[in-house]
N, C-alpha and C positions, 0 to 999 in steps of 0.2 A: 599377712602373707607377703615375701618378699620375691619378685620375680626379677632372676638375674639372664642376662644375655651373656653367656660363658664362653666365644668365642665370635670369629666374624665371619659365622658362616651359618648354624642352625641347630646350636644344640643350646637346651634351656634349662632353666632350674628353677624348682617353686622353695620357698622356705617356709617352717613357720616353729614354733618352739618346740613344737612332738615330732617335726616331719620334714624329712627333704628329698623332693622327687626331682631326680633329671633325666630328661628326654633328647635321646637320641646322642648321646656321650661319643664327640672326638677326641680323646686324647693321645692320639697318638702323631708321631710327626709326617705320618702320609695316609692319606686316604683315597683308597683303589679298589679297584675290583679284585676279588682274592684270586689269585693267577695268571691276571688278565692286567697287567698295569697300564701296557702299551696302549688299550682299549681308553679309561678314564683312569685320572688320578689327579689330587690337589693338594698340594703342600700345604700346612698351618703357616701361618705368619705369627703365629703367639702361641703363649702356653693357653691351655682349656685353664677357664676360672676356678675349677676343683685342684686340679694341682698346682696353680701359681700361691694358690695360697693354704694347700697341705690339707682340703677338706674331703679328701674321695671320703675316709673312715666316718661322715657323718650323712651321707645318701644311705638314705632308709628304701626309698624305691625306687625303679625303672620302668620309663617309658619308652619303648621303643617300636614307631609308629609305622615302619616297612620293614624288609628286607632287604631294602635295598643299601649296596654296600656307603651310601653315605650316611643311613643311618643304624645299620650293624655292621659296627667295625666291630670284627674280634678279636683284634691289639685292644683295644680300646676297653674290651671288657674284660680282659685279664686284672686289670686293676680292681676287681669288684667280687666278694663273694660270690659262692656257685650258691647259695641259699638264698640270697637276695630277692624279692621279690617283684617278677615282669610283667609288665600288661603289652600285649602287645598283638597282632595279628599272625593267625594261620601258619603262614606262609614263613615269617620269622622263627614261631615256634619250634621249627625244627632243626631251623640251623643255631637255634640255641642249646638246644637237647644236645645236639652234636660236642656244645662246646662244652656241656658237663651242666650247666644249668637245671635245676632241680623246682622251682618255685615259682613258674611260669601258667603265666591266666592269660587265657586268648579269649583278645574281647568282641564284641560285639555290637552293631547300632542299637543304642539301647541301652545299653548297660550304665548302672550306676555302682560304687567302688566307696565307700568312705576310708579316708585315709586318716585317720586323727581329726583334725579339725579341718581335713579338706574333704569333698567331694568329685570324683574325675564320672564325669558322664560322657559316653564313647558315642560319636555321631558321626555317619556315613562321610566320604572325604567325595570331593570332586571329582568330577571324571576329569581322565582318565583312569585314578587311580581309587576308584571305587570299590574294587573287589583287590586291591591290593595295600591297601594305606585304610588310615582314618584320620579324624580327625576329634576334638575334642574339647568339652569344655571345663573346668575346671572352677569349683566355688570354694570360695572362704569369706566368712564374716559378713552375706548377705552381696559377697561381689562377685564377678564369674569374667575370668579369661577363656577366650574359644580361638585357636591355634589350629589353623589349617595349614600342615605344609607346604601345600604345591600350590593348587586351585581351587577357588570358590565357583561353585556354581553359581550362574549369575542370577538363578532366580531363588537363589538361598534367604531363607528367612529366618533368623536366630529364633530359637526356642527362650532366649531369658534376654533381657540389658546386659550388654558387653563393656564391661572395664575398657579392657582391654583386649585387642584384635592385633595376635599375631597370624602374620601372611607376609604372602613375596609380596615384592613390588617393585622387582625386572621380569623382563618379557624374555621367557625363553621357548624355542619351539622347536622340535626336531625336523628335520629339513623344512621349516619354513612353514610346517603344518599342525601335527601336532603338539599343543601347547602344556607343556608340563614346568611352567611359570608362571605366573601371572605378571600382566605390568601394573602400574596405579590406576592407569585409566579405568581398567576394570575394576578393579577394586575402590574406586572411588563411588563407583556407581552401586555396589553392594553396599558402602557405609548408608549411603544416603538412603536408604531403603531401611538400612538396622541401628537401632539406637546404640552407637560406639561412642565411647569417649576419646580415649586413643589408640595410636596403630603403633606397634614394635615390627618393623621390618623382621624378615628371617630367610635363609638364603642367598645372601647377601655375597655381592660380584661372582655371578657367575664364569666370569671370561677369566677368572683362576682357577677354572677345570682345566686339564691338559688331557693330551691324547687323540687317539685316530677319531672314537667318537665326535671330543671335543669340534671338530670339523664339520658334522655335520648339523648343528645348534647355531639356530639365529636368535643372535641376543641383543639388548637393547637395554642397557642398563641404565635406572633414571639417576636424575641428582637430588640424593636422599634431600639434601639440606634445602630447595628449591620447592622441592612439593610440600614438606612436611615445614608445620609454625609449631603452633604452639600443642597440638594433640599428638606430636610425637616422643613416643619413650621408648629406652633401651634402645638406642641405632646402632653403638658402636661397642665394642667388646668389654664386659667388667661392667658394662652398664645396670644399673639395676631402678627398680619400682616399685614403692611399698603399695600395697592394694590394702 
């Protein structure tokens, strides 16, 4: 299985020779709240890894792990069959129904999914975003990636050995309180607790959001290259990981 980092922000992709899932698809050249631009929005700096190199036609599935408009863009999914098959939460499901989406599975803590030769197991996401997000873990060939977008609970305890741990690792918090990023610090303190090998950063520079919100986010962005030796993969865009 090949894990690629498709842009420099938070959307990701698994390969393997029967199967390609990507999660959370930006492809498009701006990403905003749908009406609401003034609110939040954040330009690409690059092409998304599926169109720089002509592979939307070989994503077999989609992942997408909120509602929320940075990871339901729906520029983004006009690129992609309405039969395509979604896993995705509640809350999502219906703004996908909307977009003509036909082949949508709202998952669950719990739930196990075989994809070809992978297995997606759907496990509760951090608070705050508990009852709106998940998070999940992912096996092939005896190895398993677990991807939490936002926040790790800090008294989290992986259910399997983690390959690989994608998470933030800037601190972001809405006025100052709550925390819907995480920095390293905390998340250093969850590896040492879970048997990880290495970490792939995800949500990366947040202080390239814009807008009225954008104002009221304290961030604290660390120096990826500083914290991270040798158990760091996929930091930077195109980057990829064979597991």
């Amino acid at each position: 299985m090949q894990l690629i980092k498709c842009n420099n922000y938070q959307s990701w992709a698994y390969k393997s020779d029967e199967a390609c899932i990507l999660v959370d698809p930006w492809l498009s050249e701006l990403q905003e709240i749908p009406g609401a631009r003034w609110l939040l929005y954040r330009e690409k700096t690059s092409d998304h890894y599926f169109l720089r190199y002509n592979l939307i036609d070989t994503v077999t599935h989609l992942v997408i792990t909120a509602h929320f408009s940075d990871h339901l863009d729906p520029e983004s999914l006009k690129y992609f069959d309405k039969g395509i098959k979604i896993f995705t939460t509640k809350h999502a499901s219906h703004a996908l129904s909307k977009l003509g989406f036909t082949n949508i599975i709202v998952v669950k803590a719990g739930d196990k999914f075989d994809i070809n030769n992978m297995t997606l197991e759907i496990e509760e996401a951090g608070k705050p975003y508990n009852t709106t997000s998940f998070a999940y873990y992912l096996h092939s060939n005896g190895k398993t990636v677990f991807h939490e977008p936002h926040t790790i609970n800090k008294n989290f305890v992986s259910k399997h050995p983690i390959e690989v741990l994608i998470s933030t690792t800037d601190l972001v918090k809405v006025f100052g309180m709550v925390m819907v990023s995480m920095s390293y610090n905390k998340l250093s303190k969850i590896i040492d607790n879970n048997h990880v090998e290495y970490i792939a950063p995800t949500g990366s520079k947040p202080s390239h959001s814009k807008g009225l919100l954008s104002r009221v986010l304290y961030i604290k962005e660390e120096k990826q290259n500083v914290i991270f030796d040798d158990n760091r993969v996929c930091s930077n865009s195109y980057d990829s990981f064979v597991i």
